[in-house]
C-alpha positions in Angstrom: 79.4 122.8 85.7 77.9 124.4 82.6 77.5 127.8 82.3 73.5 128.7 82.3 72.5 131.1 79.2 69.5 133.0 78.5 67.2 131.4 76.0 63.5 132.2 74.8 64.4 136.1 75.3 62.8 137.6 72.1 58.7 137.3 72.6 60.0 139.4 75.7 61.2 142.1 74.0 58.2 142.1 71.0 55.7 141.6 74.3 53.3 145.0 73.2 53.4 145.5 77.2 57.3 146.0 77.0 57.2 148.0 73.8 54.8 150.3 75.4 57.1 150.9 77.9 59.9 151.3 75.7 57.7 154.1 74.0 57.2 155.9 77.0 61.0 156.2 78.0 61.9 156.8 74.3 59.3 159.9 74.3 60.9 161.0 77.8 64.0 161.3 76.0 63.1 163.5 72.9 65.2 163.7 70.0 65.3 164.1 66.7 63.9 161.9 64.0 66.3 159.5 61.8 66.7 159.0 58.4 62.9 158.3 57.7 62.3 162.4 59.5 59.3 160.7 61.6 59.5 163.2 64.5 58.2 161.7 68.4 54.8 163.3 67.7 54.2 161.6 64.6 55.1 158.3 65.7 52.7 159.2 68.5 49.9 160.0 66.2 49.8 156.4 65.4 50.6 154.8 68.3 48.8 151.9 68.6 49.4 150.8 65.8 52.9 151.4 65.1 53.3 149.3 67.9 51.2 146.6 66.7 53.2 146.6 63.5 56.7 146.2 65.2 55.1 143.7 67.6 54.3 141.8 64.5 57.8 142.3 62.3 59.2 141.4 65.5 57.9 138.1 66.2 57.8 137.1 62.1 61.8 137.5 62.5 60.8 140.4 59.5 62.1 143.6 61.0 65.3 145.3 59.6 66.7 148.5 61.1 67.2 151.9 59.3 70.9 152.9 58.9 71.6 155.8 61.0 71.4 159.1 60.6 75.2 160.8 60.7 75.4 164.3 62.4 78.6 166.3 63.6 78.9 167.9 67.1 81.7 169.4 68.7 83.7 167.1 71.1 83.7 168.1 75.0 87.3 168.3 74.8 88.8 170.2 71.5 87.7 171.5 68.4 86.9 168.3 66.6 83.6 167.2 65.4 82.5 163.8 66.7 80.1 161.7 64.7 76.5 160.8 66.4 74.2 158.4 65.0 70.7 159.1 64.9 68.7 155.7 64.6 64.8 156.1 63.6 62.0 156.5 66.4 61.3 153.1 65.1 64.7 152.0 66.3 64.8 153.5 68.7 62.0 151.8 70.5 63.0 147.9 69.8 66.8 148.9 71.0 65.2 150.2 74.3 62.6 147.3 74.5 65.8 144.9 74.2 67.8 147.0 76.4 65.0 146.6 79.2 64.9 142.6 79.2 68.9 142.2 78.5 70.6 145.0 80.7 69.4 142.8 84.3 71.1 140.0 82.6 74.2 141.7 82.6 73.9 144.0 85.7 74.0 140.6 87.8 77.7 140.3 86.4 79.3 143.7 85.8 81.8 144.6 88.3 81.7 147.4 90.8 84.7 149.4 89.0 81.8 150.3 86.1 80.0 153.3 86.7 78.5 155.0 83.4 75.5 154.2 82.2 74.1 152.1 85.1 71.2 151.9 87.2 71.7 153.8 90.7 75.3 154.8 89.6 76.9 157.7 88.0 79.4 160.4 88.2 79.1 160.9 91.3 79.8 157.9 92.5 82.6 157.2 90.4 83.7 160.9 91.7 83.5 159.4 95.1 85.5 156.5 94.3 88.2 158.6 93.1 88.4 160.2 96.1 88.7 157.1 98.4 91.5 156.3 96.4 93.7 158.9 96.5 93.0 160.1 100.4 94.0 156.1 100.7 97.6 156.4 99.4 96.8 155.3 95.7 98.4 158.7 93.9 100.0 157.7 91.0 97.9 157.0 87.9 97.1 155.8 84.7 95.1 158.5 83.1 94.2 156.7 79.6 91.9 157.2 76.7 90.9 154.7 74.6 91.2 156.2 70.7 87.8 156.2 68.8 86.7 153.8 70.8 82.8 153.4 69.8 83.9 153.1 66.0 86.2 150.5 66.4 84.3 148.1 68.8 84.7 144.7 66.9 81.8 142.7 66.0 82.2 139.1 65.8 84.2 140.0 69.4 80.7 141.8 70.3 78.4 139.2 69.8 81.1 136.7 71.5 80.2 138.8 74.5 77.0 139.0 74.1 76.5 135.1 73.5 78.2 134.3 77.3 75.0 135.2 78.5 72.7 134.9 75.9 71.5 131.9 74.0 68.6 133.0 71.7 69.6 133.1 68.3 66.9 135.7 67.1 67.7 138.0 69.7 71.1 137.9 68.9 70.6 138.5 65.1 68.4 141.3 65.8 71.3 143.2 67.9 73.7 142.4 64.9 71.4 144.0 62.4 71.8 147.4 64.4 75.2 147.0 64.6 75.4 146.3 60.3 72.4 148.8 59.4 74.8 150.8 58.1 75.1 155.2 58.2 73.7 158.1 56.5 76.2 160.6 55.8 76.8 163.4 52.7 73.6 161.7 51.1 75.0 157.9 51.1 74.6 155.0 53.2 77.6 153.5 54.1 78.2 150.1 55.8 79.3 149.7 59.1 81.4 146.7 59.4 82.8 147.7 62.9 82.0 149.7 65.8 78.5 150.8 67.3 76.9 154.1 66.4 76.7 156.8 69.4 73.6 158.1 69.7 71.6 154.3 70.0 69.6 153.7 72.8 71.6 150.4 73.6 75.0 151.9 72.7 76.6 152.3 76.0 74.8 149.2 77.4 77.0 147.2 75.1 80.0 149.3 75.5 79.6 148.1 78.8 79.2 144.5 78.1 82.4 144.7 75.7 84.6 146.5 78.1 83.3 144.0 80.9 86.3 141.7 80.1 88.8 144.3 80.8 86.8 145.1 84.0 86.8 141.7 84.9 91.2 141.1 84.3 91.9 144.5 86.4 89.9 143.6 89.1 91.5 139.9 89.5 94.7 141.2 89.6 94.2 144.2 92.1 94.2 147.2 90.3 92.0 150.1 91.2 90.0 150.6 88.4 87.5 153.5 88.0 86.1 153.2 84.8 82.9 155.4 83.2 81.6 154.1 79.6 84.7 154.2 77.4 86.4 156.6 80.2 88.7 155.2 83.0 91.5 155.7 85.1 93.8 153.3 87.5 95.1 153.7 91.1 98.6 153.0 92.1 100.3 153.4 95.3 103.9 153.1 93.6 105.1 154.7 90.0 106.2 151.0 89.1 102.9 149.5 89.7 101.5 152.0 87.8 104.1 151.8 84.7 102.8 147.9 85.3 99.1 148.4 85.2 99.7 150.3 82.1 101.3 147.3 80.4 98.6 145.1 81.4 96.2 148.1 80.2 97.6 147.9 76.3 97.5 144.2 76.4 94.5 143.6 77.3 92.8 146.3 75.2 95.5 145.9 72.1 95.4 142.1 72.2 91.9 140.7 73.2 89.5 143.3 72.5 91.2 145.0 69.5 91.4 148.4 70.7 94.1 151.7 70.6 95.3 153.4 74.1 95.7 157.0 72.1 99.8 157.4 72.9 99.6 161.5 73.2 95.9 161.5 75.9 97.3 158.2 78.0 99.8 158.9 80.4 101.3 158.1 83.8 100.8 160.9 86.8 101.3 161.7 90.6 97.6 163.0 91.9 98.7 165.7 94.2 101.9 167.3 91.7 100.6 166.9 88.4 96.5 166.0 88.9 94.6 164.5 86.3 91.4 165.0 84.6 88.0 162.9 85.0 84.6 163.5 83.7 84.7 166.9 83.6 87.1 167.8 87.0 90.3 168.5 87.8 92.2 166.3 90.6 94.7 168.2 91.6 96.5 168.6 95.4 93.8 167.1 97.6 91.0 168.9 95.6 88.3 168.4 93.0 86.4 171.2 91.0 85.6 171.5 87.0 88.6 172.1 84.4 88.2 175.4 83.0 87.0 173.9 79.8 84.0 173.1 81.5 83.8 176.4 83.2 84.6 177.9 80.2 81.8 176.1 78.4 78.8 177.2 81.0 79.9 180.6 80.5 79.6 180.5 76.7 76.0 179.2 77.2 75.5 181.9 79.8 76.5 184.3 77.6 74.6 182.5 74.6 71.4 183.2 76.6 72.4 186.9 78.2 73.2 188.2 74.7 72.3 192.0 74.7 71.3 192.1 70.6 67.6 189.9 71.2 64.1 191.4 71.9 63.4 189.6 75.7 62.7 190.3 78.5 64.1 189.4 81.6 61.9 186.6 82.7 62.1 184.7 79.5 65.8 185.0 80.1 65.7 183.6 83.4 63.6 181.0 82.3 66.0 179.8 80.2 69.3 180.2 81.9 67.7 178.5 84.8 68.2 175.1 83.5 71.6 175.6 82.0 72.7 176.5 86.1 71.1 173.9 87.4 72.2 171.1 85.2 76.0 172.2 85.5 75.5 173.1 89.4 74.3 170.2 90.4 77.0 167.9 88.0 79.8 169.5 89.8 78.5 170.4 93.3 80.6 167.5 95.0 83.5 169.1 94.7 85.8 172.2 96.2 83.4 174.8 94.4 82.2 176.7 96.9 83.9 179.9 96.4 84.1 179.1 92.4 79.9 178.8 92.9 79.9 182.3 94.4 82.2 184.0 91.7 80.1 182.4 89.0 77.1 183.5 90.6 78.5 187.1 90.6 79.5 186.3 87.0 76.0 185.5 86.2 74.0 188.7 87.6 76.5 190.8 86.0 75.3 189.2 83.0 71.9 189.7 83.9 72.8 193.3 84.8 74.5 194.1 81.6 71.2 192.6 79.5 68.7 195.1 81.3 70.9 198.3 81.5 71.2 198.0 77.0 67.4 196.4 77.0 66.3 199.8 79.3 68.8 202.1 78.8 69.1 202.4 82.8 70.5 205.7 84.2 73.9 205.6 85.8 71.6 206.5 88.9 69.9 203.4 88.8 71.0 201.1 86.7 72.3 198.4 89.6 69.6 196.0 90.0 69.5 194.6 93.5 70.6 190.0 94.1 67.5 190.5 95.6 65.5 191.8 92.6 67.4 189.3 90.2 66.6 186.4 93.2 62.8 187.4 93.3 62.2 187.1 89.7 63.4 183.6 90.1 67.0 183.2 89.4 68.7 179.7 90.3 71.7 180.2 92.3 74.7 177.8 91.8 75.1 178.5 95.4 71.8 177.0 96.2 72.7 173.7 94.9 75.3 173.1 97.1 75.0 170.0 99.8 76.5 168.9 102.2 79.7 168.2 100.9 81.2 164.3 101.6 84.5 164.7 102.5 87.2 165.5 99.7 90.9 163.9 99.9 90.9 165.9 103.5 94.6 167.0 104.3 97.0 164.9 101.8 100.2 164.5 102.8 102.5 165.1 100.7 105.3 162.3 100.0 108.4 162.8 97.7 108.3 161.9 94.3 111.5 160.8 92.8 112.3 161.2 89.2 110.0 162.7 85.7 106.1 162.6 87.3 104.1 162.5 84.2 104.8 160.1 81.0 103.3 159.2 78.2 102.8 155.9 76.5 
């Protein structure tokens, strides 16, 4: 039986209904402008009619995208710099009003072992997953990393994807334009003949539907697959199965969808004895909690904000610490942090402490200022974000491990 496709997609996405919804989550966001520097607000100024205008480009086939706007941050992980494109507010509204009518299509078909990015799933989940896996006997795995993988998805393999499901040739071209608009960087434009700019709206929605074939593969054949945007890891009971899924792993990324397993971040590894890293957490010995990068990292902001050399007091600086411990507290509350929650905490008012006794110039005699005082004023406790925990690994057993425990590719 023939496969059914998606036609007559495109007066969807121009509909000024769906753009005005696009608008809306695009302004939710915030960001900065692209290479044209129209902010949010001045693209709001206008709104009507700048939606008119794209609702009219749009269905006249007339619309070309602005090349991205290159800027450098500092990778989670090291000291590199990582490039993130920054498409026009422009842009940025048509990729999300396309992303709205094309992401159900392919929700019917992605496969459970997909968590970033989706509706109603998330690092938790996948966390959770994780878990199951390991308390269930799978312990060795294939901790891998795929190298550069946003700048090196391939095209014509992209819109292949793509076109499984969808069969209206404007929407289609309109998706390839973003992906050939080219990138701002050092004052030039440069084409982009390959990969898709981080920082789009619809970026990780088609990392999703790129990866979906790899998905698809490890899942026939068995393999316990946890897999978050270009992030993912594989669950073995045995180290041979594992040294197997591995294999598979290259070929299917190396041979079908063009991509590089990085040999010196992909590696082979016994959950309880060595552990392994995942968004952000260490698995190690039947427990989860943040890698000290990531601790590290809150406490750099913490300090950032508690410096002692600025004119403020203290319930501006509560103001603004207050989201920094909620957004960390609650990304890592599912895990074996209680006690690491109450040193932090600590941590934290002796921060607070320290800002107030050089802002005042307390007397020895007074110069502790009460939890309570600090608590009163407002102060988010990490503790306060805990729940109640779903259970983690429990009890492991251990099991002997024969031979070397960690490898790399």
């Amino acid at each position: 039986m023939k496969k059914r496709k998606w036609y007559s997609l495109i007066d969807k996405v121009y509909s000024l209904p769906n753009l005005l919804e696009s608008w809306y989550e695009v302004k939710a966001n915030k960001g900065r402008g692209g290479v044209d520097k129209e902010s949010i607000e001045e693209f709001e100024g206008n709104l009507n009619q700048n939606l008119k205008e794209l609702h009219r480009l749009l269905k006249e086939k007339r619309y070309t995208p602005s090349p991205v706007r290159q800027v450098l941050i500092p990778k989670s992980n090291s000291e590199d710099l990582r490039p993130l494109g920054i498409p026009t507010i422009r842009d940025r509204v048509i990729q999300q009003a396309i992303k709205r009518i094309i992401e159900p299509i392919f929700e019917a078909k992605f496969k459970e072992v997909s968590y970033g990015y989706r509706p109603k799933r998330g690092t938790r989940e996948a966390i959770q997953k994780c878990n199951e896996y390991i308390d269930s006997g799978y312990r060795w795995v294939v901790d891998a990393d795929i190298k550069s993988f946003f700048d090196t998805v391939n095209h014509k393999l992209m819109m292949k994807a793509l076109n499984e499901e969808i069969a209206d040739g404007t929407l289609l071209d309109l998706i390839e334009k973003f992906l050939k608009s080219g990138v701002r960087k050092d004052g030039r434009i440069d084409a982009t003949y390959e990969g898709v700019p981080q920082g789009g709206v619809i970026s990780p929605l088609l990392a999703n539907i790129y990866l979906h074939y790899f998905d698809g593969v490890m899942h026939e054949r068995g393999y316990r697959l946890v897999r978050y945007c270009d992030d993912f890891v594989i669950f073995t009971k045995f180290g041979r199965k594992a040294e197997r899924a591995l294999e598979v792993t290259k070929q299917i990324l190396e041979e079908k969808l063009l991509l590089k397993l990085h040999p010196q971040k992909t590696r082979i590894v016994h959950a309880n004895y060595d552990g392994f890293e995942f968004l952000g957490c260490l698995f190690k010995s039947g427990y989860i909690r943040p890698k000290d990068k990531s601790i590290e990292s809150f406490k750099d902001k913490v300090r950032h904000i508690t410096r002692r050399q600025q004119p403020k007091s203290l319930d501006m600086i509560i103001e603004r610490l207050n989201p920094v411990v909620r957004g960390w507290g609650n990304y890592f509350r599912y895990g074996n942090v209680k006690t690491l929650y109450q040193r932090l905490d600590e941590w934290t008012r002796m921060r607070l402490r320290s800002f107030l006794e050089k802002k005042r110039a307390v007397t020895h005699q007074n110069k502790r200022i009460s939890n309570w005082r600090l608590k009163s004023q407002g102060l988010v406790l990490l503790q306060e974000l805990l729940p109640i925990p779903f259970p983690v690994m429990g009890q492991l057993k251990r099991k002997a491990v024969y031979g070397k425990t960690v490898r790399t590719v």
